[in-house]
VOGU-3710 file (C-alpha; in Angstrom, 3 decimals, decimal comma):
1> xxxxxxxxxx> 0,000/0,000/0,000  1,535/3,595/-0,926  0,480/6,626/0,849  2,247/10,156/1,239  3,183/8,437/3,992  4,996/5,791/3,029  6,385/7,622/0,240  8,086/10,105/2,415  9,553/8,029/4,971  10,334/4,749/3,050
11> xxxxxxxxxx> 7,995/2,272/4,520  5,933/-0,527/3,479  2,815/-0,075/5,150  1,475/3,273/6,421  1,353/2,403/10,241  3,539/4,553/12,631  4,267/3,277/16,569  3,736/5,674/19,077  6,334/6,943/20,855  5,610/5,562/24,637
21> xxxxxxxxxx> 7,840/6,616/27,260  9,412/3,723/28,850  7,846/0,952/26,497  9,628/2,812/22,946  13,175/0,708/23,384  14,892/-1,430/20,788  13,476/-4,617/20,526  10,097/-3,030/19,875  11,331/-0,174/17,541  12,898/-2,568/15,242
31> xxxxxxxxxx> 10,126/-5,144/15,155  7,602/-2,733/14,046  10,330/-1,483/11,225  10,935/-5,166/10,322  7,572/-5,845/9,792  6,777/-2,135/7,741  5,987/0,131/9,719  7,867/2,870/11,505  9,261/2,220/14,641  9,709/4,657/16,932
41> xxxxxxxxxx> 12,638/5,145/19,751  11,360/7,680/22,797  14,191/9,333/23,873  13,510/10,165/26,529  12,998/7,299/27,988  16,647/7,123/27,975  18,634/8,851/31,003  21,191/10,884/29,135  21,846/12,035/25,060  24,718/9,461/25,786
51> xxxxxxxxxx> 22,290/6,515/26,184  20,174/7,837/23,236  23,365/7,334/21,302  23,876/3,796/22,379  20,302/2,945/21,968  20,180/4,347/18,193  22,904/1,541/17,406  21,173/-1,171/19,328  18,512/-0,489/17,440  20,610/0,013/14,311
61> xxxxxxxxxx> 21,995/-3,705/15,484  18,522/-5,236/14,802  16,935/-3,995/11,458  18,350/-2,005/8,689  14,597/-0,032/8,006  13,921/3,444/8,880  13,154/4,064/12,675  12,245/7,386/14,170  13,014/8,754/17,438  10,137/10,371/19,527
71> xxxxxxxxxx> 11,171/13,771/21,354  8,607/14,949/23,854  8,944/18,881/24,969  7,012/19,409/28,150  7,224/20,815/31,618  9,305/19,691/34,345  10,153/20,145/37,538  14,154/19,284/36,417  14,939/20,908/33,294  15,945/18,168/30,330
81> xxxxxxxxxx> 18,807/19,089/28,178  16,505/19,222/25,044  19,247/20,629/23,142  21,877/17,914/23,789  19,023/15,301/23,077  18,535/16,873/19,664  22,530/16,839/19,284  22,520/12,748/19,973  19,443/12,355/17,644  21,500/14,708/14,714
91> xxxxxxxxxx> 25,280/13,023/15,166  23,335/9,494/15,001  21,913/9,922/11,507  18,819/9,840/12,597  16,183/10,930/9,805  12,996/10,578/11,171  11,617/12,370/13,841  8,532/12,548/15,867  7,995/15,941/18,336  5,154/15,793/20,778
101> xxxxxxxxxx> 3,841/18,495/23,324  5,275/21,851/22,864  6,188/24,158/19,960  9,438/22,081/18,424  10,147/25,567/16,007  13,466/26,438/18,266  14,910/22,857/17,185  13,441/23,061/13,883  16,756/25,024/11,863  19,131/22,111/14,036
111> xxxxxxxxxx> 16,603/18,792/12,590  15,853/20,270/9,221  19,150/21,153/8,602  20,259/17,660/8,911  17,926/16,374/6,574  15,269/15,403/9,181  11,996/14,678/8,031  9,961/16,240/11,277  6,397/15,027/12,479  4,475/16,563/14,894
121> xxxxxxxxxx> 1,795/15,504/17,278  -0,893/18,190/17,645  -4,582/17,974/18,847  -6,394/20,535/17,259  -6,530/21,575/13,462  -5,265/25,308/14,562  -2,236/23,561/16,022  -1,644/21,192/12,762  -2,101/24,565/10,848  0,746/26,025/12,819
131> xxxxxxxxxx> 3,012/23,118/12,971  2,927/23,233/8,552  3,386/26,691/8,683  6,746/26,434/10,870  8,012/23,802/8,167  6,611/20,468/9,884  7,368/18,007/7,307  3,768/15,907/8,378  1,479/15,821/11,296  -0,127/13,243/13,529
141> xxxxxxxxxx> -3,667/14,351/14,431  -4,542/13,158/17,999  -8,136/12,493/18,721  -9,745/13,069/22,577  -9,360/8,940/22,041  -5,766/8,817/21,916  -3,686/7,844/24,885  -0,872/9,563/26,333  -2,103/13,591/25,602  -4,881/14,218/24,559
151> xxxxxxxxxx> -5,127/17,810/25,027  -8,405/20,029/26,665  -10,409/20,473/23,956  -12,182/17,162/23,650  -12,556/16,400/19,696  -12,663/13,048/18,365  -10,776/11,662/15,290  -14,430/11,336/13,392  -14,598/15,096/13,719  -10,346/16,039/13,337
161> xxxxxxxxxx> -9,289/13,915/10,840  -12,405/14,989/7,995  -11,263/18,697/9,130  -7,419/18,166/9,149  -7,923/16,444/5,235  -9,801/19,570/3,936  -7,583/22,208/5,259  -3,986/20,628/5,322  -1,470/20,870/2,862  0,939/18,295/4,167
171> xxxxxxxxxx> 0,430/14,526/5,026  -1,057/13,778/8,162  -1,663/10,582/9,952  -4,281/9,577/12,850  -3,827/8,692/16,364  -6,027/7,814/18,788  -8,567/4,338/18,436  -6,773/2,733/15,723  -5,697/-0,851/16,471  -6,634/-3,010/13,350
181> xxxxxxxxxx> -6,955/-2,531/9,941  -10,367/-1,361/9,840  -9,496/0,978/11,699  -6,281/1,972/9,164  -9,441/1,387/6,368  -11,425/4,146/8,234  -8,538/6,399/8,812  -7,896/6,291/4,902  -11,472/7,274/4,183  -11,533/10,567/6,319
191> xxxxxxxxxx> -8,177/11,808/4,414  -5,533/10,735/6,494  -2,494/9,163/5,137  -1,490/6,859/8,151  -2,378/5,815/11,326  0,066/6,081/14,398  -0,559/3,149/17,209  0,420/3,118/20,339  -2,067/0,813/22,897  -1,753/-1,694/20,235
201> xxxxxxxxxx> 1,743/-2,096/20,758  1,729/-2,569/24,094  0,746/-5,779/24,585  2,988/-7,285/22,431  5,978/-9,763/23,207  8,250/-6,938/22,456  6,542/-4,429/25,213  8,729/-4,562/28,422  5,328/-4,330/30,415  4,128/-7,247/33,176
211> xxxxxxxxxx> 1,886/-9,648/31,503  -0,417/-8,993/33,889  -0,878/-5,561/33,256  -0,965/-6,963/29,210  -3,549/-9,107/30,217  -5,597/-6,488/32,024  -5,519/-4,388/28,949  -6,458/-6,950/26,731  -9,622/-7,711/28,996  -10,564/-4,156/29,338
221> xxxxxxxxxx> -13,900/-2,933/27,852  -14,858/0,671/25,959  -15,910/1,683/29,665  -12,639/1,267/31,355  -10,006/4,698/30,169  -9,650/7,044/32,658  -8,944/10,462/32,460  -5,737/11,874/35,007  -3,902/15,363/35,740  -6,923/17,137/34,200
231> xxxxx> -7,010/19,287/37,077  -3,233/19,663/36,263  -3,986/21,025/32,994  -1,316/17,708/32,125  -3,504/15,803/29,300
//
């Protein structure tokens, strides 16, 4: 199947794994690129830039397909050296990358420079309009049912991804629900070019969660997300 998406990033099927902090290591990274898709490192799941480095050539060690690298900009209480993180993604050769949460625009000149094909999560159409008009290369448009952030302003994928195809100029992928391929079918049909997974890949062999939890997840019904840090303004 070709897509923009595919076309762009050199993949055989237009499915994208979520960066997932603490779950987006090797062996996972470089099954999904094995199998097609893009696999995605999260860096910061990684201590240091240093161990970034060393986990770009494990990962490098177990499939020769594209893999991204996730970079999440948020808030904390100890500042992350964002900068040097960028640096280890850059000297690594690294062309692929995924930026989630704030603005990425100061790293933009660094990534582009290199050659980096950026995508960026956002989860409204007025931030996917910015994120093109900074030079995004492509955009992942998170639904209120994605995992991880969903933002504050509630909108589901039925009602983003319709919007994002009319009004964007550059490819954009879905995020948030998808898990099989009806789902990628659907995704396809409201304009998108992609669809990014992230829940999906959790319970697989390659997850390094309990199988418990796995299990859990796998049992769980439509009724069981919960919503946290709302009052934190943290979604």
């Amino acid at each position: 199947m070709k897509t923009r998406l595919t076309e762009m990033l050199g993949i055989e099927h237009p499915v994208i794994q979520g960066g997932m902090q603490w779950v987006g290591k090797a062996e996972m990274t470089s099954a999904v690129s094995n199998a097609g898709g893009l696999g995605v490192l999260t860096a910061l799941t990684q201590s240091s830039p240093d161990d970034l480095r060393q986990e770009i050539e494990r990962c490098r060690s177990m499939t020769d397909k594209p893999f991204a690298v996730n970079l999440t900009i948020l808030p904390t209480i100890k500042p992350v050296p964002y900068d040097e993180y960028v640096a280890a993604i850059i000297d690594s050769g690294i062309k692929i990358v995924e930026t989630a949460g704030r603005n990425p625009q100061p790293f933009l000149p660094a990534l582009k420079d290199a050659g980096i094909k950026v995508i960026h999560k956002c989860t409204s159409i007025r931030h996917s309009l910015k994120a093109e008009s900074i030079g995004c290369d492509m955009v992942s448009v998170d639904g209120f049912e994605c995992a991880g952030h969903p933002g504050e302003d509630d909108v589901t994928n039925l009602i983003l991804l319709p919007l994002a195809a009319r009004r964007l100029k550059i490819p954009f992928i879905a995020s948030g629900v998808f898990a099989d391929g009806r789902g990628l079918a659907a995704a396809l049909a409201m304009g998108a070019d992609g669809i990014n997974m992230g829940t999906r890949f959790m319970v697989t062999q390659e997850a390094p969660i309990h199988e418990k939890v796995k299990q859990a997840m796998v049992e769980a019904s439509e009724l069981d997300t919960a919503l946290l840090y709302r009052s934190l303004r943290n979604t």
